[in-house]
C-alpha positions as CSV (number, residue, x, y, z in Angstrom):
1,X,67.4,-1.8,33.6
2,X,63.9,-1.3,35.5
3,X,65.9,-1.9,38.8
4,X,67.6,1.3,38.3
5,X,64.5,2.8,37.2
6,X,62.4,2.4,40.2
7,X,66.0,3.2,42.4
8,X,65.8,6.4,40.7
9,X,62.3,7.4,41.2
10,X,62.9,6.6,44.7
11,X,65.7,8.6,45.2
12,X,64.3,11.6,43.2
13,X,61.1,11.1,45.2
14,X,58.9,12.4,42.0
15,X,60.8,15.8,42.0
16,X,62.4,14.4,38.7
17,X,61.4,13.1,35.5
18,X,63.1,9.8,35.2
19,X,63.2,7.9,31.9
20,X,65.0,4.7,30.2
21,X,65.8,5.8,26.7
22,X,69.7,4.9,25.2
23,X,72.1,6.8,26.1
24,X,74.3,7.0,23.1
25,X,70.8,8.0,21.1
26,X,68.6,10.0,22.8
27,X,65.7,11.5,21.2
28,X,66.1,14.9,22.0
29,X,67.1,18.0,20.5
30,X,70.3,19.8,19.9
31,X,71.2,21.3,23.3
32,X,67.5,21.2,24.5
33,X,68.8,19.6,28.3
34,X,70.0,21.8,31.1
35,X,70.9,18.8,33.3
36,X,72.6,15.3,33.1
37,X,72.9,13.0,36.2
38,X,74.4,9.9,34.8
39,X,75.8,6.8,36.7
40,X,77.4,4.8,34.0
41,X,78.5,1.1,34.1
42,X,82.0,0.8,35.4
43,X,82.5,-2.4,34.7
44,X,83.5,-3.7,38.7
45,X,80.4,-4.2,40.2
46,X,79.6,-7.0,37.7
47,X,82.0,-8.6,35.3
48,X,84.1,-6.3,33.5
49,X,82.2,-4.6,30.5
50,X,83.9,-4.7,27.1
51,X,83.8,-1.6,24.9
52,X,84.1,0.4,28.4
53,X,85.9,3.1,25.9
54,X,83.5,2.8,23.5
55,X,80.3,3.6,25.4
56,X,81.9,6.3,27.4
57,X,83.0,8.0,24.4
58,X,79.5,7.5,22.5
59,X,77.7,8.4,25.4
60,X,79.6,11.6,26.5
61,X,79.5,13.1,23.3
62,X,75.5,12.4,23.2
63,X,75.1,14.3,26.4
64,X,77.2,17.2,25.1
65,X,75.1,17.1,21.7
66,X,71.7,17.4,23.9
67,X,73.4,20.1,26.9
68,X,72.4,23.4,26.7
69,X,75.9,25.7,26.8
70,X,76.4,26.2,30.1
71,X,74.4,23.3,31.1
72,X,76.0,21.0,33.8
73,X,76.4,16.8,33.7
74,X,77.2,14.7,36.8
75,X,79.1,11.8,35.9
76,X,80.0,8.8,38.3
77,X,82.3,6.5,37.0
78,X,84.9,4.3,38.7
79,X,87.3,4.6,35.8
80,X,88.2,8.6,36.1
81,X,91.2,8.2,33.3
82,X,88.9,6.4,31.0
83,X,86.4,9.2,31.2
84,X,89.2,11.8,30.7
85,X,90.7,10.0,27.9
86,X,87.4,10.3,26.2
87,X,86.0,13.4,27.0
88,X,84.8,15.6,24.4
89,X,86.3,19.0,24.4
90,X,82.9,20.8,24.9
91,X,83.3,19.4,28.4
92,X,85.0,21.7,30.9
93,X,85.0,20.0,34.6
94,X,84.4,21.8,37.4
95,X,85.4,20.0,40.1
96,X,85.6,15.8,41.1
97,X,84.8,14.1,44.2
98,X,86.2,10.7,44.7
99,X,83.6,8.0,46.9
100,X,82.5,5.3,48.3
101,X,79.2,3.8,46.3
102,X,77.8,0.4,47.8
103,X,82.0,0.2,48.9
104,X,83.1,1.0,45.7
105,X,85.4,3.9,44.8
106,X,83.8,5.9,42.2
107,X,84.8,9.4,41.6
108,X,81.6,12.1,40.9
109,X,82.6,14.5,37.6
110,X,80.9,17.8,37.9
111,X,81.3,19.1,34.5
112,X,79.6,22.2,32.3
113,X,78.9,22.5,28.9
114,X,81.2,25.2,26.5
């Protein structure tokens, strides 16, 4: 939504390129990205999202479509198993840091592209 737009212009504080687009279809090229920073719904803060699965899995295997190899995604999401359930192979993680966001446990997935 534009909320997190603006939220993440401010917190990139114009040393980013931030843009809305879908992120199950993004228009970009095969592995033409060298970074990902994605906070996903989780389905807590709000009412619990259906298809939580579903867009985790479309989404995940977007980013490792448009990742360069060896290109790195951060992924927060306060459903860890659900991500690992449906994580593409070409998706190695490097390391995961579990947090507190706005008091809500979320773990952070550093991951790199095969």
């Amino acid at each position: 939504d534009a909320g997190a737009v603006d939220a993440a212009l401010t917190n990139a504080r114009r040393s980013a390129r931030v843009l809305r687009w879908d992120a199950a279809h993004l228009p970009l090229a095969d592995r033409s990205v060298d970074v990902i920073v994605c906070n996903p719904p989780y389905g807590r803060q709000h009412e619990a999202i259906r298809g939580l699965d579903r867009l985790y899995a479309r989404t995940t295997r977007e980013m490792a479509r448009v990742l360069r190899p060896d290109g790195r995604c951060v992924l927060l999401t306060g459903e860890p198993a659900l991500l690992f359930r449906v994580l593409p192979p070409a998706f190695r993680v490097l390391t995961r840091r579990r947090m507190l966001l706005r008091g809500l446990p979320v773990t952070a997935f550093v991951m790199v592209r095969a």
